[in-house]
ZARO-19705 format. One line per field, with one value per residue (C-alpha): residue in three letters; chain; x, y, z. Coordinates in steps of 0.02 Angstrom, whole numbers, plus 50000, padded with zeros to 5 digits. Example, Ala and Ser with C-alpha at 12.3 -4.5 7.8 and 13.67 -1.06 7.14 Angstrom:
<sites>
resn <- (Ala, Ser);
chain <- (A, A);
east <- (50615, 50684);
north <- (49775, 49947);
up <- (50390, 50357);
</sites>
This chain:
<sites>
resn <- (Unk, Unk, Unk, Unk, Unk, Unk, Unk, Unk, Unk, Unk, Unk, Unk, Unk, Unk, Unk, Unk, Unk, Unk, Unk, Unk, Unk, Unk, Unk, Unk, Unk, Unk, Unk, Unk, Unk, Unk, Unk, Unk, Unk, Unk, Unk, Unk, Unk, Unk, Unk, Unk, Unk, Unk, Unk, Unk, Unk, Unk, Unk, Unk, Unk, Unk, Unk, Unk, Unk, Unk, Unk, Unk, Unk, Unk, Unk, Unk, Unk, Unk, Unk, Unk, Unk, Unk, Unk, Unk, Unk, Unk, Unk, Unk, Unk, Unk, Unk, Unk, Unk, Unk, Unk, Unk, Unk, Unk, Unk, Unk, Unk, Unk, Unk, Unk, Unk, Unk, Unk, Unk, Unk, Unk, Unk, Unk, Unk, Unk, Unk, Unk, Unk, Unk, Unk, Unk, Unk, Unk, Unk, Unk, Unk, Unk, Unk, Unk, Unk, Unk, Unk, Unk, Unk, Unk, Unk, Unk, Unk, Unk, Unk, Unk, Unk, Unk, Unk, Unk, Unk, Unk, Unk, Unk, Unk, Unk, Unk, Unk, Unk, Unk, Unk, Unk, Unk, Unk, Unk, Unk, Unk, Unk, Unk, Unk, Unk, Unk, Unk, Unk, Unk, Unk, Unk, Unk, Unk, Unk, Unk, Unk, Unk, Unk, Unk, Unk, Unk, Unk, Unk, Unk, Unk, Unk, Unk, Unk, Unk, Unk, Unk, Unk, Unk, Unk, Unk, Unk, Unk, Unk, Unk, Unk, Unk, Unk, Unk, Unk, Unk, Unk, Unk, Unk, Unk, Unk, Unk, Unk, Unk, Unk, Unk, Unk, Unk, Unk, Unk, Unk, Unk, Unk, Unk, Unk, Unk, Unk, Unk, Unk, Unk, Unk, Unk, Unk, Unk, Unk, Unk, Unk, Unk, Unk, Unk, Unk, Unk, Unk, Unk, Unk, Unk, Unk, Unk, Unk, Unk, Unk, Unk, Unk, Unk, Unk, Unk, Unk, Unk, Unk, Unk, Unk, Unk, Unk, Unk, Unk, Unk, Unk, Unk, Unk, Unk, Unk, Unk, Unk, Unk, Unk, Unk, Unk, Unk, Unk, Unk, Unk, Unk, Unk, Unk, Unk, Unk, Unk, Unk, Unk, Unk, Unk, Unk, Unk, Unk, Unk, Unk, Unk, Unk, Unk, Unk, Unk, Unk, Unk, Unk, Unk, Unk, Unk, Unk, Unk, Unk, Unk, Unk, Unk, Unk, Unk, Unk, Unk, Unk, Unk, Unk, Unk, Unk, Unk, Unk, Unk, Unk, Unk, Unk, Unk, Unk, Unk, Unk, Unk, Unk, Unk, Unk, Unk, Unk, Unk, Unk, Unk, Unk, Unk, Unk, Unk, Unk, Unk, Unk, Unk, Unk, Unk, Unk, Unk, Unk, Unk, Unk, Unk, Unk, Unk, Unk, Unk, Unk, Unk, Unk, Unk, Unk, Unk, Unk, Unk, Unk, Unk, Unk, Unk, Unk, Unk, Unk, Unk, Unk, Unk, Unk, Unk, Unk, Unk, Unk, Unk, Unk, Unk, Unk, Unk, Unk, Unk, Unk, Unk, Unk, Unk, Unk, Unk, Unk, Unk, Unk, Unk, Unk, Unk, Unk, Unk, Unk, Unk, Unk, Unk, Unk, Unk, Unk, Unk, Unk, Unk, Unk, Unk, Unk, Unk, Unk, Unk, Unk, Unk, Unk, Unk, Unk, Unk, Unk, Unk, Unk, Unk, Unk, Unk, Unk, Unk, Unk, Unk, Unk, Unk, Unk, Unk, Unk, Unk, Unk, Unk, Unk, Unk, Unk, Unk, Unk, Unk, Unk, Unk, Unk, Unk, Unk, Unk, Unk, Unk, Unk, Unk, Unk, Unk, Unk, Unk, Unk, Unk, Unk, Unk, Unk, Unk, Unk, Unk, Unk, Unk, Unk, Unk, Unk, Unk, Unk, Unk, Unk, Unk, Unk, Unk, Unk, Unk, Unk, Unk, Unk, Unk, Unk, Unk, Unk, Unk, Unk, Unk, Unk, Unk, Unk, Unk, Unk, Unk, Unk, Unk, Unk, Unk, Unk, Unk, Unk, Unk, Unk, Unk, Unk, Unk, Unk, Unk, Unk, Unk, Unk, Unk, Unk, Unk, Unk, Unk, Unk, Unk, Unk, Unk, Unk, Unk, Unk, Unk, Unk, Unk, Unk, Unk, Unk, Unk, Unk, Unk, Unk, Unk, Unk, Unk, Unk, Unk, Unk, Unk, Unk, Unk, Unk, Unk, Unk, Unk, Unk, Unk, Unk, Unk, Unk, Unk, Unk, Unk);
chain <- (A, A, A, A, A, A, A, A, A, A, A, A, A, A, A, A, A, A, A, A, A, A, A, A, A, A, A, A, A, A, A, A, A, A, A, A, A, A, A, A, A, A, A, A, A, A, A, A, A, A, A, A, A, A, A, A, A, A, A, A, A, A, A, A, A, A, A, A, A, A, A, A, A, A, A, A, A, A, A, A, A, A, A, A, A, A, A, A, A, A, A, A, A, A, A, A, A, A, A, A, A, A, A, A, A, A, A, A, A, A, A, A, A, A, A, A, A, A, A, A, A, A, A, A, A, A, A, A, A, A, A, A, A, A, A, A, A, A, A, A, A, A, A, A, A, A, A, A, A, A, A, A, A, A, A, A, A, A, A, A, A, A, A, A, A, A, A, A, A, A, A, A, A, A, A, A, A, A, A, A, A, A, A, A, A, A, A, A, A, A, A, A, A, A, A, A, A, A, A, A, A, A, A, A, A, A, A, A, A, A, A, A, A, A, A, A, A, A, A, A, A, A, A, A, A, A, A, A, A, A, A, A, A, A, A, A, A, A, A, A, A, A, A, A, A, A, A, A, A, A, A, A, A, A, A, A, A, A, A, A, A, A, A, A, A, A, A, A, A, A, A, A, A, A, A, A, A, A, A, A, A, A, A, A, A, A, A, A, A, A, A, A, A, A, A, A, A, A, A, A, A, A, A, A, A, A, A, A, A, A, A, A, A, A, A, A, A, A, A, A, A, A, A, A, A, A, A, A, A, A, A, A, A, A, A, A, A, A, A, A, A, A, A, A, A, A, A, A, A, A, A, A, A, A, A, A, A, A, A, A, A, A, A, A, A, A, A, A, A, A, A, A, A, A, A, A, A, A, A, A, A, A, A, A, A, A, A, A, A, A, A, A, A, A, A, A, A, A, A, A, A, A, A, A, A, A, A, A, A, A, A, A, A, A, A, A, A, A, A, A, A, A, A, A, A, A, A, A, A, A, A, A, A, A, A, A, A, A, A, A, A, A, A, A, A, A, A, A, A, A, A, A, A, A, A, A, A, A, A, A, A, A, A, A, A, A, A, A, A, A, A, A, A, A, A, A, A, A, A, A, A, A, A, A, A, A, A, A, A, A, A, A, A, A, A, A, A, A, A, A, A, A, A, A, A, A, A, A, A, A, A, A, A, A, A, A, A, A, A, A, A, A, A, A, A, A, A, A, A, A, A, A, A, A, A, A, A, A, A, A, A, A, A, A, A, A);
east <- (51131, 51221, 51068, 50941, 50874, 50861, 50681, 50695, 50855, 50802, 50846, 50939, 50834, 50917, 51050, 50925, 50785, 50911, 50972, 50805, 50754, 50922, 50894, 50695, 50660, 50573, 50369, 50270, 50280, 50466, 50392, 50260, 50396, 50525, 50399, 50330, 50505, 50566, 50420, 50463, 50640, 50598, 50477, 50601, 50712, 50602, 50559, 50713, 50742, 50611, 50596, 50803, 50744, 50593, 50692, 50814, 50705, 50693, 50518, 50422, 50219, 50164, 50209, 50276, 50102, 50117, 50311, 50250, 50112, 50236, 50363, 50249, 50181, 50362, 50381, 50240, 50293, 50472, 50363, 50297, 50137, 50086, 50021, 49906, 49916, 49768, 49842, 49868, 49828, 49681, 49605, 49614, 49702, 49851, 49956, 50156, 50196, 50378, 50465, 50640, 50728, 50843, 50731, 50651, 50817, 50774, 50621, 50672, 50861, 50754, 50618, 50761, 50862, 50713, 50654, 50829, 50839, 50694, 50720, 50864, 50808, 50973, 50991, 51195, 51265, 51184, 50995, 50844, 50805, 50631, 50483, 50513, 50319, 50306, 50445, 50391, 50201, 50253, 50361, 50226, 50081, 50198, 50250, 50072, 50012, 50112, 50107, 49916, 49891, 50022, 49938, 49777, 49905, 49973, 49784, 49752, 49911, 49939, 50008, 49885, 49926, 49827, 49731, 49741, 49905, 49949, 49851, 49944, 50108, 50145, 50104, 50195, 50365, 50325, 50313, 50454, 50579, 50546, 50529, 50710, 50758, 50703, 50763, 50934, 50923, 50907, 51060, 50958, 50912, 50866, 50693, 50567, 50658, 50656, 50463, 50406, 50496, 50428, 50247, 50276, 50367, 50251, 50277, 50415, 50524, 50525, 50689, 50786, 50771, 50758, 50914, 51022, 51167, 51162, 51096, 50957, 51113, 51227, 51099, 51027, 51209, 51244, 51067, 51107, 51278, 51211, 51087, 51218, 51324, 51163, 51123, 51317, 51338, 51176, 51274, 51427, 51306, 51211, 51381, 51448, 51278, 51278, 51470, 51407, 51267, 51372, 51315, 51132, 51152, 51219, 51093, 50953, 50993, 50975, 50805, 50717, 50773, 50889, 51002, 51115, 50962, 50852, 51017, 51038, 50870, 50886, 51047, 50958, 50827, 50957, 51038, 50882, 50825, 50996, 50954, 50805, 50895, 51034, 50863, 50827, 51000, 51012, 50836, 50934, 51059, 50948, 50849, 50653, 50736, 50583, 50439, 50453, 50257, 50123, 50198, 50362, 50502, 50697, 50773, 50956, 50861, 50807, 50707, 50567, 50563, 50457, 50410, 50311, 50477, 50519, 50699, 50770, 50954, 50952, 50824, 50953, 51059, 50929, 51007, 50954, 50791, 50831, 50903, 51021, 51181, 51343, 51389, 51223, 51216, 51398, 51270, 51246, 51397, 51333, 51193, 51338, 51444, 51307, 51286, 51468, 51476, 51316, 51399, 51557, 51460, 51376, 51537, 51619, 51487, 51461, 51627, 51654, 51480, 51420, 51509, 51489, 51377, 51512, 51539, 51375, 51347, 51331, 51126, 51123, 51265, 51164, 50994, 51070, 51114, 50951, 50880, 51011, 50960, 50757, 50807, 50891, 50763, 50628, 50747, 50750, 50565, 50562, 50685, 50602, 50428, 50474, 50580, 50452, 50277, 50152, 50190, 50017, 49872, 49859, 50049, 50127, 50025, 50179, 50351, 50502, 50545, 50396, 50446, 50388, 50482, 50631, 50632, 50584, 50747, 50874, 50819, 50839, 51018, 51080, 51015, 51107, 51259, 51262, 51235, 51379, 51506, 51440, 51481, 51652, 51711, 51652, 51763, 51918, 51877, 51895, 52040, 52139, 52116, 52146, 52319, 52366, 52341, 52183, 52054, 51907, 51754, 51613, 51470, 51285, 51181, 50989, 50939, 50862, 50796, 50866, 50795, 50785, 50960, 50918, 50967, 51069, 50919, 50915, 50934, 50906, 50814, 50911, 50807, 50717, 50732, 50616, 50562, 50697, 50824, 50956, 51112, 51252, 51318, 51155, 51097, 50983, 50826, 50862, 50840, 50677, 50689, 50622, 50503, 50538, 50439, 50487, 50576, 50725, 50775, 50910, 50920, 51066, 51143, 51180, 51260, 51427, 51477, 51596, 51598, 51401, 51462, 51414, 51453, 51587, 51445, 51359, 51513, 51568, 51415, 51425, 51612, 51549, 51603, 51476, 51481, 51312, 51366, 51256, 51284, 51364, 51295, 51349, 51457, 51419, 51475, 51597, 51543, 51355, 51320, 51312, 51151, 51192, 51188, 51049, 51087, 51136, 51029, 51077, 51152, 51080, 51163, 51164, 51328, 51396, 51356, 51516);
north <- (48756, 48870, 48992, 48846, 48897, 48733, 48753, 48573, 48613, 48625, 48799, 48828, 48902, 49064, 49078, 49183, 49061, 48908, 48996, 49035, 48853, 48777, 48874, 48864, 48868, 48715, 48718, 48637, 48467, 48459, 48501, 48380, 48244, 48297, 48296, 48123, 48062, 48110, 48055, 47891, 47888, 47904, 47750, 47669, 47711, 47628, 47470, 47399, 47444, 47339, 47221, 47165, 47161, 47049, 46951, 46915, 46896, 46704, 46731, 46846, 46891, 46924, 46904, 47019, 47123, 47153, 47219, 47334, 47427, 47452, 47546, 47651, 47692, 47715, 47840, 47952, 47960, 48011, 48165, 48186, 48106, 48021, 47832, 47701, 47520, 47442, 47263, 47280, 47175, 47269, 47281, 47484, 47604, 47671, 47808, 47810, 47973, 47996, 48010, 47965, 48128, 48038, 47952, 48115, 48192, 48070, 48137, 48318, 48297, 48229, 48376, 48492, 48431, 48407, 48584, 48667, 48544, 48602, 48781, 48784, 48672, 48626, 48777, 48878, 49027, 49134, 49054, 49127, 49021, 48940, 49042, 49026, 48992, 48862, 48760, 48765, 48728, 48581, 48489, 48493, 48451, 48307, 48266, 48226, 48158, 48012, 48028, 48017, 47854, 47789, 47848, 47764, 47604, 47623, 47641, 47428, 47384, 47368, 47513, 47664, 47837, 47963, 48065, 48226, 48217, 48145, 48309, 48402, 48366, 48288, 48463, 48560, 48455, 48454, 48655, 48712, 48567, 48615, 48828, 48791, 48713, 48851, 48975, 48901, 48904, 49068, 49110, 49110, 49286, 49405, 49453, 49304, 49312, 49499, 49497, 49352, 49446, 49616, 49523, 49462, 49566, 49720, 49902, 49949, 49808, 49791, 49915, 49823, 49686, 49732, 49863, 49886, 49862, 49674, 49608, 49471, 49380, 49382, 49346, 49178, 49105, 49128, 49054, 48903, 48883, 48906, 48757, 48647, 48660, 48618, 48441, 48399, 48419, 48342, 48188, 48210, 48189, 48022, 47928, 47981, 47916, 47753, 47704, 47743, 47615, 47503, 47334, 47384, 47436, 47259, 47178, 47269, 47190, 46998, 47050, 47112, 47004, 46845, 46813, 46910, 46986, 47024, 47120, 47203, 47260, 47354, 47419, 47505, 47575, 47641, 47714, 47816, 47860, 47919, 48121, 48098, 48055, 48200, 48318, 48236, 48257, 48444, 48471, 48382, 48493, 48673, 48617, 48556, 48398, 48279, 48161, 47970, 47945, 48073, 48132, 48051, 48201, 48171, 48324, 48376, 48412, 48238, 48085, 47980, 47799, 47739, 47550, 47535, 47575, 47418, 47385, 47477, 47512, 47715, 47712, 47635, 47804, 47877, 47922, 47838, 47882, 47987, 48170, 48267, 48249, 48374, 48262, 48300, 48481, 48483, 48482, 48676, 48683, 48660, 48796, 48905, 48857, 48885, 49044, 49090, 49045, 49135, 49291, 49250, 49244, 49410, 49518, 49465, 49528, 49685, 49728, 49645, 49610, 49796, 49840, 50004, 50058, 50048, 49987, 49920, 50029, 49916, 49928, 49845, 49716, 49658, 49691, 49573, 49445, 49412, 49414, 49284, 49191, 49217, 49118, 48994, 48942, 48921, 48797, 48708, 48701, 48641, 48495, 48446, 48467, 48339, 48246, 48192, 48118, 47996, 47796, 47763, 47774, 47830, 47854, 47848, 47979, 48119, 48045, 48171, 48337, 48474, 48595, 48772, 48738, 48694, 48840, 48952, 48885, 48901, 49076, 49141, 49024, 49103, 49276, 49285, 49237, 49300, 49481, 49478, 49391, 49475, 49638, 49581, 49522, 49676, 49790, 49656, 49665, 49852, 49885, 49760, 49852, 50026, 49961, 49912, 50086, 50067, 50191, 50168, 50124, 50242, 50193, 50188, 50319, 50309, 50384, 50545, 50637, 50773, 50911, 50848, 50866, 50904, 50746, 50708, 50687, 50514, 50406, 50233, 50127, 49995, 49808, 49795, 49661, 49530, 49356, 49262, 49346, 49258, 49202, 49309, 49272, 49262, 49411, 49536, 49607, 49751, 49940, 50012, 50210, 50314, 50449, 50625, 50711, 50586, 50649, 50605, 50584, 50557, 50479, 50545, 50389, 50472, 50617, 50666, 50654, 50530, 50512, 50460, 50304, 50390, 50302, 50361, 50357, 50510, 50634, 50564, 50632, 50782, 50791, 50781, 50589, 50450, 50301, 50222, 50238, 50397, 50527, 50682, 50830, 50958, 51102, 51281, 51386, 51527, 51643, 51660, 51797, 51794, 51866, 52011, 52001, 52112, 52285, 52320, 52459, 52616, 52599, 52698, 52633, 52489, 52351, 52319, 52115, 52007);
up <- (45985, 46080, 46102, 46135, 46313, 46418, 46499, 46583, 46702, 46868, 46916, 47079, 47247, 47284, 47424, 47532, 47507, 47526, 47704, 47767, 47765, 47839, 47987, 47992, 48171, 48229, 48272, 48391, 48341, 48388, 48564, 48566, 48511, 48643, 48788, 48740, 48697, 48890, 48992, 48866, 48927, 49112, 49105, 49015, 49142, 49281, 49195, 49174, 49343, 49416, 49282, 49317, 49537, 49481, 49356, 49513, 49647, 49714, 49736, 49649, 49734, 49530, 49368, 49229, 49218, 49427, 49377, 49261, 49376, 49519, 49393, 49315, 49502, 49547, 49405, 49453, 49633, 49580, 49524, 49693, 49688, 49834, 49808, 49896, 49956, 49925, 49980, 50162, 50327, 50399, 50228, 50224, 50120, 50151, 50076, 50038, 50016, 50030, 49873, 49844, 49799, 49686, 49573, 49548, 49476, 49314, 49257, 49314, 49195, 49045, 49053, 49055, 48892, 48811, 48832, 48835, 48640, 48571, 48605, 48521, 48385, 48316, 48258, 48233, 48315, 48168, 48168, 48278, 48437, 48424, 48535, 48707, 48749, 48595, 48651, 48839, 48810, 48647, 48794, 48934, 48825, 48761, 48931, 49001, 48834, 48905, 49076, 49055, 49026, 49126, 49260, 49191, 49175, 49348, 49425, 49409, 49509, 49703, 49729, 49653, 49619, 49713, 49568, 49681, 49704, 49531, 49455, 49567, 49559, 49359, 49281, 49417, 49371, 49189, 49202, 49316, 49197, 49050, 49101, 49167, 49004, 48889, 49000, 49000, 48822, 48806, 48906, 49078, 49092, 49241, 49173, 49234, 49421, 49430, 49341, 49486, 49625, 49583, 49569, 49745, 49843, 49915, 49841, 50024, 49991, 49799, 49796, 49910, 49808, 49630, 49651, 49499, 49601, 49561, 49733, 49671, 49589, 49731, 49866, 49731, 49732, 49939, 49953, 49845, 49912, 50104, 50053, 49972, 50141, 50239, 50152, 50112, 50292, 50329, 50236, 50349, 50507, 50440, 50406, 50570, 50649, 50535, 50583, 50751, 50760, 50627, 50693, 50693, 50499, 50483, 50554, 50483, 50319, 50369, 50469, 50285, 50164, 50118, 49974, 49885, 49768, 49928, 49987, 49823, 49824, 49998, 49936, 49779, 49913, 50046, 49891, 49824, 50000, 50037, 49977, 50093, 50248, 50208, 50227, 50374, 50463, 50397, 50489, 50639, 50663, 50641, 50783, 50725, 50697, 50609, 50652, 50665, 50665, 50765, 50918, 50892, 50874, 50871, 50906, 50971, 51136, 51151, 51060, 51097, 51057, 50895, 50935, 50754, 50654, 50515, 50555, 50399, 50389, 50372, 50514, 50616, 50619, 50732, 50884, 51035, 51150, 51280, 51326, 51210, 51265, 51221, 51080, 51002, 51038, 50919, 50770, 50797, 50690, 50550, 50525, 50596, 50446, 50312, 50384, 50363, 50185, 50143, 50227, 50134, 49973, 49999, 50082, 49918, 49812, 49900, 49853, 49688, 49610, 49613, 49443, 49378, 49554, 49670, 49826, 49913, 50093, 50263, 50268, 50078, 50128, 50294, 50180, 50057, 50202, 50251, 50104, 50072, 50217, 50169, 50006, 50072, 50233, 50062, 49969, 50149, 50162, 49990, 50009, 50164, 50099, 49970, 50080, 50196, 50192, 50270, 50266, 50330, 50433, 50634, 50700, 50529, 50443, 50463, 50424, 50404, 50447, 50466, 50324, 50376, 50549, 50447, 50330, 50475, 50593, 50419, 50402, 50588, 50602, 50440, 50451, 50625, 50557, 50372, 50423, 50544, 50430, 50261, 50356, 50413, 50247, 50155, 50307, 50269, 50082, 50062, 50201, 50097, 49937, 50027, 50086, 49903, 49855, 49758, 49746, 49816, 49741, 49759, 49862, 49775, 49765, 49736, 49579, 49551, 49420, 49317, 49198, 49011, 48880, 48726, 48625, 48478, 48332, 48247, 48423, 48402, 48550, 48639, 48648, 48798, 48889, 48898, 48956, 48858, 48786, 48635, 48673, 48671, 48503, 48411, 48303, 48393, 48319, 48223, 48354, 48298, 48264, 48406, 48360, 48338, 48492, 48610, 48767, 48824, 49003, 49096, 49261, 49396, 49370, 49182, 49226, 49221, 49411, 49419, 49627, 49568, 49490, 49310, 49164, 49016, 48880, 48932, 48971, 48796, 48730, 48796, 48725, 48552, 48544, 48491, 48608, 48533, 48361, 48325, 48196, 48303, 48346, 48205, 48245, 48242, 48121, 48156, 48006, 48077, 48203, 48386, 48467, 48562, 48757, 48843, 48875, 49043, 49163, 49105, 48938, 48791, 48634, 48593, 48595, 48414, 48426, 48489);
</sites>
């Protein structure tokens, strides 16, 4: 029996095999199912909102069927799209198009992990990412396979999505999410911003930008951190203004609504209109200020008086009609403050974020500034772009802040004020290190280009970058061989001129050392001979060879 071969064992799937389809990498189906399971989520999300207000409310206009239509029209204007009353006194139309900028951050958070999920598929340090493009196209075609007919659902209610706008903007969030997802998936490389900058930029300005010297990094992070001062101090001008006109607030609230649910209600609204009035006070204080109906502006230099306002309790921090006085010019502070932390940001990174380049040289650091500041005056148009819109017909057709003056008036206030402070930290920066005794970092030098090296045979390509690169940690694809009569360049950045900013690799090279892990260049052989130098003018015999 012992040489009986057993033919009905079930014989084992090889390691390899077993391996290969632990760490399959997930198809588009898993993106489909994200997508449809995060637009889920977000409705979700908004009817139990407005199903526990309706559930509470004394006296509700409709029943259950009325509660759903005004969430799922609440969740597509969280994504920007603009909606219409149908239901109003005159009998006409009118559009709600301000969006509460923190209802959006649901739909925009889910879109993100569901994307930034699928990419990575569940899948260990040592298993391939899933296809950037799969996972970003299976979670928007997901997405709108449910937003879709919500919008279809939302369409019989009182308040009706605008199909326009609803076209418009759905896709758009649904896109930039889940591209933001996958790209932080993979690590969030350089590539797509440097790809879309050097798409947009024009030919002139594209190296002043796109430098290697690390600029596009430093002058993102001022720009976001120049914004984040902007509507965090935005925030610190609305409270003052509320405590201010305190008993107004308070009074605002028995004026809408009665009970301890009606109070509750306006509560939940202040609280999701509360990132929208930030915007507003940040466009305050650089100057454009914003619109409280059509020809009604409230600026530092003065405000005009709005009779058709609702009493509402943020509108209540409005200052008063009238001139500016000195207590509203102190606002001015506050793009002066962005504009010192943007320079801050930048003088820092001129000195520190240049790496193996050096020291950046004053044009880059004030180049960088303003480029800084260009950055940052676009986020500000954005934020006020969405944090504005029309709440009707006639006088209330433009509500909020005018964005383009906005961005326009953060750019000019920061670029003033970046340059000179960028320039003055960078100064402070390096005198400091000079007194320490360090040496000093050498300045950058634009490339130029050198005669071809012969190089060492058998050189293996470095992976290029692309789109979305792995996570560092994850396997790399394997360097493909580089043909034979390829040339070989080197840039001045190569060389072996150290005051250049020139790297160790390539004077190792030169050495005879192999920094890439390359087979060294063999050595030549003493017993072979020498060719013999060329005879000088005048000589007749010729020179035994050396």
């Amino acid at each position: 029996m012992a040489g009986v071969i057993q033919t009905t064992v079930r014989r084992s799937m090889p390691a390899s095999l077993l391996l290969r389809v632990r760490h399959r990498s997930p198809g588009l189906a898993n993106g489909l199912v994200g997508g449809a399971l995060a637009a889920g989520l977000g409705l979700a999300a908004f009817t139990v909102l407005v199903m526990l207000l309706w559930v509470s409310s004394p006296y509700p206009d409709s029943g259950p069927g009325g509660a759903l239509h005004v969430a799922a029209a609440l969740w597509l204007l969280a994504h920007g799209a603009e909606l219409v009353r149908v239901d109003t006194l005159s009998g006409a139309p009118a559009p709600m198009g301000v969006p509460p900028l923190l209802l959006a951050v649901v739909p925009v958070w889910l879109l993100h992990r569901a994307a930034r999920d699928t990419a990575e598929g569940g899948a260990r340090d040592n298993a391939p990412l899933m296809p950037g493009r799969t996972a970003w196209a299976g979670v928007v075609l997901g997405y709108l396979a449910v937003a879709a007919p919500a919008a279809l659902y939302a369409a019989g209610g009182a308040l009706r999505p605008s199909w326009a706008w609803t076209a418009l903007c759905v896709p758009l969030v649904a896109l930039v999410a889940a591209g933001t997802g996958v790209w932080t998936a993979y690590g969030r490389p350089s590539g797509p911003l440097e790809q879309v900058l050097g798409a947009v930029l024009p030919r002139g300005a594209r190296h002043l930008v796109l430098g290697p010297d690390g600029r596009p990094g430093v002058a993102a992070r001022a720009a976001a951190a120049g914004a984040t001062v902007l509507v965090a101090g935005g925030a610190v001008v609305l409270t003052v203004s509320l405590g201010w006109h305190f008993g107004e607030t308070r009074r605002t609230f028995g004026r809408l609504t009665e009970g301890w649910s009606g109070w509750l209600a306006v509560l939940l609204l202040c609280v999701t209109l509360l990132p929208n009035a930030a915007v507003w006070a940040a466009a305050y204080a650089l100057g454009p200020g914003f619109l409280l109906g059509t020809g009604v502006a409230v600026t530092p230099l003065g405000a005009r008086a709005a009779p058709l306002l609702p009493p509402f309790p943020l509108l209540a921090a409005v200052p008063d009609p009238g001139a500016g006085t000195a207590l509203h010019g102190t606002v001015v502070a506050l793009p002066l403050t962005a504009g010192v932390v943007v320079g801050w940001f930048v003088g820092r990174g001129s000195v520190t974020g240049g790496g193996r380049f050096g020291v950046w040289t004053t044009g880059r650091t004030a180049g960088a500034a303003a480029f800084a500041a260009g950055l940052c005056g676009v986020l500000m148009a954005l934020l006020t772009g969405l944090a504005g819109g029309p709440l009707g017909t006639a006088a209330l057709a433009r509500f909020g802040p005018v964005w383009w003056q906005v961005g326009l008036a953060a750019a000019v206030w920061l670029g003033l004020t970046a340059a000179a402070t960028a320039l003055t930290v960078r100064a402070w920066r390096l005198r400091r290190s000079h007194r320490r005794g360090e040496r000093r970092a050498d300045r950058v030098v634009a490339p130029r280009r050198r005669p071809a090296l012969p190089r060492p045979p058998q050189r293996e390509r470095l992976p290029r970058g692309t789109w979305f690169k792995r996570k560092p940690g994850r396997s790399a694809p394997a360097p493909a061989p580089v043909a034979a009569d390829e040339p070989y360049l080197l840039l001045d950045d190569d060389g072996d001129d150290r005051a250049h900013g020139a790297p160790d690799d390539l004077r190792d090279l030169r050495d005879g050392t192999d920094p890439f892990g390359l087979r060294p260049r063999p050595e030549p052989l003493d017993d072979l001979p020498t060719a013999s130098p060329p005879a000088a003018p005048g000589d007749t015999e010729p020179r035994p060879p050396g």
